[in-house]
C-alpha positions, 0 to 999 in steps of 0.5 A: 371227856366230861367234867369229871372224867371219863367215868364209866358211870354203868359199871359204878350202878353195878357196882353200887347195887350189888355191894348194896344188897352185899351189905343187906344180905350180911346185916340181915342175916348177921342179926338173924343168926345172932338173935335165933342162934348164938348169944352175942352182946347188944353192940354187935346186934347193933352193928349187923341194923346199920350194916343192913341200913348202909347196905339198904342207903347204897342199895337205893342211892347209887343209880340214883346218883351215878345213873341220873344225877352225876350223867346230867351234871356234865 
């Protein structure tokens, strides 16, 4: 058991991705549709950019802390 317990340290890389590019997808093509086809406020333009940059920071981030960082801390 490591020091953080026995975390399945794959799995949560797995995880991370696909909600990840989950996010990405929804951001992107929530702000595509809204400017193209429907007519919606500033605000909600605005929360599809930071669901598709959330998205983008998991996307990028969670194999590198759950693939490389957090396996060599222990």
């Amino acid at each position: 058991m490591g020091r953080y317990g026995s975390i399945d340290y794959p799995s949560y890389v797995k995880r991370g991705v696909l909600l990840g590019l989950a996010l990405m997808i929804v951001g992107e093509m929530g702000g595509y549709l809204a400017e193209n086809f429907f007519t919606v406020p500033a605000w909600e333009e605005t929360l599809f950019l930071l669901v598709a940059g959330v998205g983008l920071l998991a996307f990028l981030l969670s194999p590198i802390l759950f693939g490389v960082v957090l396996p060599l801390t222990e």
